[in-house]
C-alpha positions in Angstrom: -6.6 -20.7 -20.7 -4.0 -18.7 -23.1 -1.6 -19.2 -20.4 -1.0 -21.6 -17.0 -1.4 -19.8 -14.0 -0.4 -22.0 -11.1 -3.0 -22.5 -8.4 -3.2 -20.1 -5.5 -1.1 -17.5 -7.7 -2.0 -13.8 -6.5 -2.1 -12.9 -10.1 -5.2 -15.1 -11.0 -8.1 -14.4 -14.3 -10.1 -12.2 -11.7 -7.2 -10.1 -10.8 -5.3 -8.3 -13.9 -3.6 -5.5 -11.9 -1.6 -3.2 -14.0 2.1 -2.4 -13.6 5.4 -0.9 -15.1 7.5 -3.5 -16.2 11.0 -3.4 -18.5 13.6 -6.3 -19.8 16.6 -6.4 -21.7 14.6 -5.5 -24.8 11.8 -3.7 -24.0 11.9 -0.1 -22.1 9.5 1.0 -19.5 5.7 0.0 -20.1 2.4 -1.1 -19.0 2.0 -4.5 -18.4 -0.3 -7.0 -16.5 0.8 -9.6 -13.8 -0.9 -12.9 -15.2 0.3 -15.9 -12.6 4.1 -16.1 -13.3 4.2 -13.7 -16.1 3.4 -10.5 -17.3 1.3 -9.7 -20.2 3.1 -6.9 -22.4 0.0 -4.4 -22.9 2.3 -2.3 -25.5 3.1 -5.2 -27.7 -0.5 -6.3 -27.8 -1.8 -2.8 -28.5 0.3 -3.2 -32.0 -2.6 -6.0 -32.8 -4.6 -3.3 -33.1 -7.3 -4.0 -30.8 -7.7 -1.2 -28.4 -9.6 1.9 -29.1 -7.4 4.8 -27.6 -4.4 6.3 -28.2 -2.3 3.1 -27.3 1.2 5.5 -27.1 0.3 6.0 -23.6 1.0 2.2 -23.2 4.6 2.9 -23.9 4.8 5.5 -21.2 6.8 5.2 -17.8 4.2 5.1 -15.3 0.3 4.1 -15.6 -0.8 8.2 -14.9 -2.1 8.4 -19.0 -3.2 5.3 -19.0 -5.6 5.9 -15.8 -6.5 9.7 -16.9 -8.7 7.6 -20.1 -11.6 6.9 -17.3 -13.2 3.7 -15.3 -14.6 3.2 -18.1 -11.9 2.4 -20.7 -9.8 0.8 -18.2 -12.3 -1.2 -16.9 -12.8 -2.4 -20.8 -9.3 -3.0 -20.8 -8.9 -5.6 -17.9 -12.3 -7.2 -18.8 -11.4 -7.7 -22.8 -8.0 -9.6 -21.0 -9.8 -11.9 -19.0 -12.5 -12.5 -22.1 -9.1 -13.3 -24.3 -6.9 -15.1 -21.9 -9.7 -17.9 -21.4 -10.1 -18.4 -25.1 -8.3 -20.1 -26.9 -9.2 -18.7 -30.1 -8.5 -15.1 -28.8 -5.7 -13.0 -30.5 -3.4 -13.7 -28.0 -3.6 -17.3 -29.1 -0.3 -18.5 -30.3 1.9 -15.3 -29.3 4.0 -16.1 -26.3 6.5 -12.9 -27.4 3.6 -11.2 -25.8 4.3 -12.2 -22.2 7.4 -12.2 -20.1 8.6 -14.1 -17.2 7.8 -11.8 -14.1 11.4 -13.4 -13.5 12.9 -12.2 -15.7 11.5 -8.3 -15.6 12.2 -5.6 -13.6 9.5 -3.8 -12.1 9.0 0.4 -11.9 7.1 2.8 -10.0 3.5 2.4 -11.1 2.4 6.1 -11.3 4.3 9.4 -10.8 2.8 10.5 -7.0 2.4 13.9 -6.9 1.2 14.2 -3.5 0.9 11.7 -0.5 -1.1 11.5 2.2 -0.9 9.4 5.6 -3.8 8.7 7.5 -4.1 7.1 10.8 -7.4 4.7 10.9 -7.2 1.7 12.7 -8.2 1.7 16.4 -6.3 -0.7 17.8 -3.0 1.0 16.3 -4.1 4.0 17.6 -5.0 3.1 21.2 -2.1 1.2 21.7 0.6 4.3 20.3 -1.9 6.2 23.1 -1.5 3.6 25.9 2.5 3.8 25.0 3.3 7.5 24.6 0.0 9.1 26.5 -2.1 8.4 29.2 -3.6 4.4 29.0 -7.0 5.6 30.3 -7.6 7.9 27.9 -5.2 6.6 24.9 -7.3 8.4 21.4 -6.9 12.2 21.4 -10.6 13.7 21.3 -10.7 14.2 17.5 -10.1 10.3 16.7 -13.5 9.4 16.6 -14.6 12.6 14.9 -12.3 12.7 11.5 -10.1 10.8 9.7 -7.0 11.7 11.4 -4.1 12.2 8.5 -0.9 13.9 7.4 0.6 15.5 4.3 3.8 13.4 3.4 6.6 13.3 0.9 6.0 12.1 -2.3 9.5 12.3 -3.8 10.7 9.4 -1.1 8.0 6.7 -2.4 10.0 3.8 -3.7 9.2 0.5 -5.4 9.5 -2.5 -4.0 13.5 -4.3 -4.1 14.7 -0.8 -3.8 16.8 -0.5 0.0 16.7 1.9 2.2 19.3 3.5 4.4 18.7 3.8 8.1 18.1 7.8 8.3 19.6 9.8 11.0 18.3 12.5 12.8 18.0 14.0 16.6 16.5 12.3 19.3 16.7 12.5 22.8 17.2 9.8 25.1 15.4 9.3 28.4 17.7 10.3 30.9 19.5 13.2 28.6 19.2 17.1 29.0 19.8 17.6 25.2 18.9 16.2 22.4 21.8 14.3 20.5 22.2 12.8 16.7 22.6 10.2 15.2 21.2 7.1 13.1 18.0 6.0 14.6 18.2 3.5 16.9 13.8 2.3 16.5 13.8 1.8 13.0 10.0 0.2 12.0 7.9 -0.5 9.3 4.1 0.3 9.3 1.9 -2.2 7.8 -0.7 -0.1 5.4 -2.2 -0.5 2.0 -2.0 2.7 -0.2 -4.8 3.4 -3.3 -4.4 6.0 -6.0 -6.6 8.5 -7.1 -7.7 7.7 -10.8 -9.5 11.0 -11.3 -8.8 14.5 -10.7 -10.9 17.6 -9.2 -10.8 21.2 -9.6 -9.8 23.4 -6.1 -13.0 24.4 -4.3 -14.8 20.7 -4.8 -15.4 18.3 -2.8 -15.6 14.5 -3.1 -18.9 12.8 -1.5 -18.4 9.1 0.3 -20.8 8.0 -2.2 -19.2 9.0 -5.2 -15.3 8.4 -3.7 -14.7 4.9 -5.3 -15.1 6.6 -8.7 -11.7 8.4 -7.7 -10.4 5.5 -6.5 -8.4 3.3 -9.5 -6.7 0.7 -7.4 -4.7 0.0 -4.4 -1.1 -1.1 -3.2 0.7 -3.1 -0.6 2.2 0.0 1.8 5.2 0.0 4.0 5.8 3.6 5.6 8.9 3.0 7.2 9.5 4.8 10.6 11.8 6.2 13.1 10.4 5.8 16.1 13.0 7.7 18.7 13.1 10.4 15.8 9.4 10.7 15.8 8.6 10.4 19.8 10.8 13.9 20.1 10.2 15.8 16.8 5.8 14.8 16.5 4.8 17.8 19.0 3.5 19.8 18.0 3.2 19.6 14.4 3.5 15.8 13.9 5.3 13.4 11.8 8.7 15.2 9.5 11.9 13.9 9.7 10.5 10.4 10.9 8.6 9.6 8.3 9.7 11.3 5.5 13.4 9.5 4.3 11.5 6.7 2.3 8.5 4.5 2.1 8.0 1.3 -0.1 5.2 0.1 -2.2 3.9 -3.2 -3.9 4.9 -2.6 -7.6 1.4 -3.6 -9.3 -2.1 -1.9 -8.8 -5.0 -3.8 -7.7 -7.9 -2.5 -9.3 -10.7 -1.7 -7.4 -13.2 -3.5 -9.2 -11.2 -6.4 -8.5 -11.5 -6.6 -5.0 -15.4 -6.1 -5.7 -16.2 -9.5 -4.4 -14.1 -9.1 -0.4 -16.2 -6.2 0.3 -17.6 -6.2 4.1 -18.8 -4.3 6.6 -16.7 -2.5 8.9 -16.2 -1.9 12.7 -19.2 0.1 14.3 -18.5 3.9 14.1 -19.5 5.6 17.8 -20.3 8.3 18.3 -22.1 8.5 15.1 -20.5 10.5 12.6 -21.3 14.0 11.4 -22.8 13.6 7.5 -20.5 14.4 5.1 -18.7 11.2 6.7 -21.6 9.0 6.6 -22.1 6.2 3.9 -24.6 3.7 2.7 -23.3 -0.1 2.3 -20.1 -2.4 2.7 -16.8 0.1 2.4 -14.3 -2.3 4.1 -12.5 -5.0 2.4 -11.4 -8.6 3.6 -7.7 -8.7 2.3 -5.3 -11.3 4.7 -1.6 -9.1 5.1 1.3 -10.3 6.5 4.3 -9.0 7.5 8.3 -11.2 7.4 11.3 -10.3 8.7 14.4 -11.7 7.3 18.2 -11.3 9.0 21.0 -10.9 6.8 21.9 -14.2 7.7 19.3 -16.6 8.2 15.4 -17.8 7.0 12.5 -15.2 7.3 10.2 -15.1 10.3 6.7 -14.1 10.1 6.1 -11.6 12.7 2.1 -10.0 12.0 -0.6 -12.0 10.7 -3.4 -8.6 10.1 -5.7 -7.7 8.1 -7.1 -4.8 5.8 -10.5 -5.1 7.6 -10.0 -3.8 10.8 -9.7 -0.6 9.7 -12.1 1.8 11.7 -12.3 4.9 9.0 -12.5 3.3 5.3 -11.1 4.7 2.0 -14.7 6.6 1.2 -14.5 8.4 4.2 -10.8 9.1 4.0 -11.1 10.7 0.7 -14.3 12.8 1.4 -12.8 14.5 4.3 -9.6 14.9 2.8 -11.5 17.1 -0.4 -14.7 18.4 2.4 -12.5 22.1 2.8 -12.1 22.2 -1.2 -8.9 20.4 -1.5 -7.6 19.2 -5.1 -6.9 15.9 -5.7 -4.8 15.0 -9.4 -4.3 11.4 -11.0 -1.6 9.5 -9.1 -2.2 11.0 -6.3 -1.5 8.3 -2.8 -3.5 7.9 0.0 -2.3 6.0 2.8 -4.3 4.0 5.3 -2.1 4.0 8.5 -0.6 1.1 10.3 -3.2 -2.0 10.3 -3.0 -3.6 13.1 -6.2 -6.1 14.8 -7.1 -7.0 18.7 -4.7 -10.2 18.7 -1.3 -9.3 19.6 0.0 -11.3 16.5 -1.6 -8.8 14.3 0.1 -5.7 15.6 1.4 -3.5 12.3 4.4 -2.2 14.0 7.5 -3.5 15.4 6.6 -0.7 18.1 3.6 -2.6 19.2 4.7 -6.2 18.4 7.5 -4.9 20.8 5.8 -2.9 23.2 7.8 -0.3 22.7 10.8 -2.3 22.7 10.0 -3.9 26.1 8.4 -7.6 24.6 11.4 -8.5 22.2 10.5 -10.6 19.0 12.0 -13.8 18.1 13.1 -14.9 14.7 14.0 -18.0 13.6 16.9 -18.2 13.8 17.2 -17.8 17.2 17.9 -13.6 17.1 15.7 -11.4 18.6 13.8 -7.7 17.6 12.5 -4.8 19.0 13.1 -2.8 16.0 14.5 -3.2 12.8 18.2 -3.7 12.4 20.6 -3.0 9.8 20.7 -6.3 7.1 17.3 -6.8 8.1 14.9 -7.4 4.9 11.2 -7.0 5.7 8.6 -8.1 3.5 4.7 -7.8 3.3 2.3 -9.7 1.6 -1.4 -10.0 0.7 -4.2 -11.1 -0.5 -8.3 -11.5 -0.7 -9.8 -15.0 -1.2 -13.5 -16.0 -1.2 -14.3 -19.4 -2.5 -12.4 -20.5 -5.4 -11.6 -16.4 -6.3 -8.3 -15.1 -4.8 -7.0 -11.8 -5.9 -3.4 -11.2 -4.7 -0.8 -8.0 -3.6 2.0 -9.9 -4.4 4.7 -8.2 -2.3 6.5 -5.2 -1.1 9.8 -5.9 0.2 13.1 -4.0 1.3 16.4 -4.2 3.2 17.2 -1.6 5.2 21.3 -0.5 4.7 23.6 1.1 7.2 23.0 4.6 7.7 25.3 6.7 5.2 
């Protein structure tokens, strides 16, 4: 191997997810996580051994570089892995062509354009029901039926390490006549992953499930922060706005989807079956572990979810064919959401608004604190990762600290 990469690393030879990375010395650029470093994909394209326009390399977000195709991106990771196992490979004997990950700051991967939230895992779904709705009948009719989802903002999508300010808004309380305003006092986070369209289509066209992973170029870690007493009175009847909208945090490299090839699985039984445009032949699920820490301004981080990617009742091929079934355009860069993951087992909950029960079940930290919702200090991280025998293929993290409200 060209270059160590400690054991268990989330960056491992069967990973290569692609990033925007910069130092002291280098602006803005692609780059690929390799276990501790980062491989600088601009300085090896002055080798000379790519065949496209290698200026895109140089660019500030990965958009260009994913607009060349599957087919010259997947070339791209594959001619890495073929030259970081031999030793006679050109990047033999060139460390100014890798960076400490330590030592880097990390960008936005792509320019978002448009965002899109679903809501796709059962058991987060039936439990918000159970909480807000009626227990016995906790999914609305449609659940079953579509790929419930939302159109969010774009503009607030931030990197990971970038805080956040605890937004304000109206809510009103219980036992109130009017609403009142104020900083939220149920600030959560949403465990989800988020992919990125990697190909564009015309208005009018539609995207089948069997073709959708074409359109798919890889996938992120997703926190889509939340405020919950903001939400509960603004969500009827047009849903999600002002709770949602004031920031949510990604994992700064992209997972390609050809990497998590190997952790495909099937998913969750879909009853009643579903009408055909929704229907799709083989595994769409993936088995990738996520976890979700909490850690107060003063003192050690707590682990507070233990979920995971598979549970997820509609998957991305379904997600993506109804989004585009009335005609809807999708462009390069493009994120799609999953909605909160969250499994059967309390401990994998994807909210503090179900770990909490609604604030009723408070959750202990270490350090001897307790949560029902996220306070101010508070830095909450999320990990993950897919392993299957000796092949792991890692998220690395998304993390944020939430600031006083401004």
């Amino acid at each position: 191997m060209i270059i160590d990469i400690p054991e268990n690393s989330d960056f491992s030879i069967h990973n290569i997810p692609f990033g925007i990375f910069s130092t002291k010395d280098r602006s803005p650029r692609v780059g690929v996580a390799v276990g501790e470093h980062i491989l600088d994909l601009a300085a090896v394209a002055e080798l000379d051994v790519f065949d496209f326009n290698t200026a895109l390399l140089e660019k500030d977000t990965l958009n260009d570089f994913i607009s060349l195709g599957k087919e010259i991106t997947t070339r791209v990771r594959k001619k890495i892995q073929y030259w970081l196992k031999d030793r006679e490979s050109v990047l033999a004997g060139k460390p100014e062509l890798f960076v400490k990950q330590s030592e880097a700051q990390m960008h936005m991967p792509v320019a978002i354009g448009d965002y899109t939230d679903f809501y796709s895992s059962l058991e987060h779904a039936t439990n918000v029901g159970k909480m807000f709705r009626d227990p016995e009948n906790a999914l609305l009719p449609n659940w079953k039926h579509i790929p419930v989802g939302y159109h969010g903002r774009a503009s607030s999508i931030i990197v990971s390490g970038q805080p956040i300010y605890r937004p304000k808004g109206q809510t009103k309380p219980n036992d109130a006549e009017a609403p009142v305003f104020g900083p939220t006092q149920r600030l959560d986070f949403e465990l989800e992953m988020g992919f990125i369209c990697g190909k564009e289509t015309p208005l009018g066209e539609s995207i089948s499930t069997k073709n959708a992973e074409d359109y798919i170029f890889g996938l992120v870690l997703f926190n889509d922060w939340s405020a919950r007493d903001i939400q509960k009175w603004e969500y009827v009847p047009l849903g999600p706005f002002l709770a949602k909208n004031f920031a949510s945090s990604i994992s700064p490299w992209v997972v390609t989807l050809e990497a998590l090839e190997p952790f495909k699985l099937t998913g969750p039984k879909q009853e009643p079956e579903v009408l055909p445009y929704l229907q799709f032949e083989g595994d769409k699920n993936y088995d990738i572990n996520l976890e979700v820490r909490i850690q107060p301004e003063k003192g050690e981080e707590t682990t507070v979810c233990l979920s995971n990617f598979k549970h997820m009742y509609w998957n991305m091929a379904q997600q993506l064919a109804h989004h585009t079934v009335n005609g809807c355009n999708i462009n390069i860069g493009d994120m799609m959401a999953s909605g909160t993951i969250s499994g059967k087992e309390e401990n994998s909950f994807g909210s503090m608004l179900e770990l909490s029960w609604g604030g009723t079940k408070p959750v202990k930290l270490k350090n001897g604190s307790e949560r029902k919702f996220i306070e101010d200090g508070d830095t909450v991280t999320m990990k993950g990762y897919a392993q299957k025998d000796d092949i792991r293929v890692g998220f690395g993290e998304v993390t944020t600290k939430v600031l006083p409200a401004k």
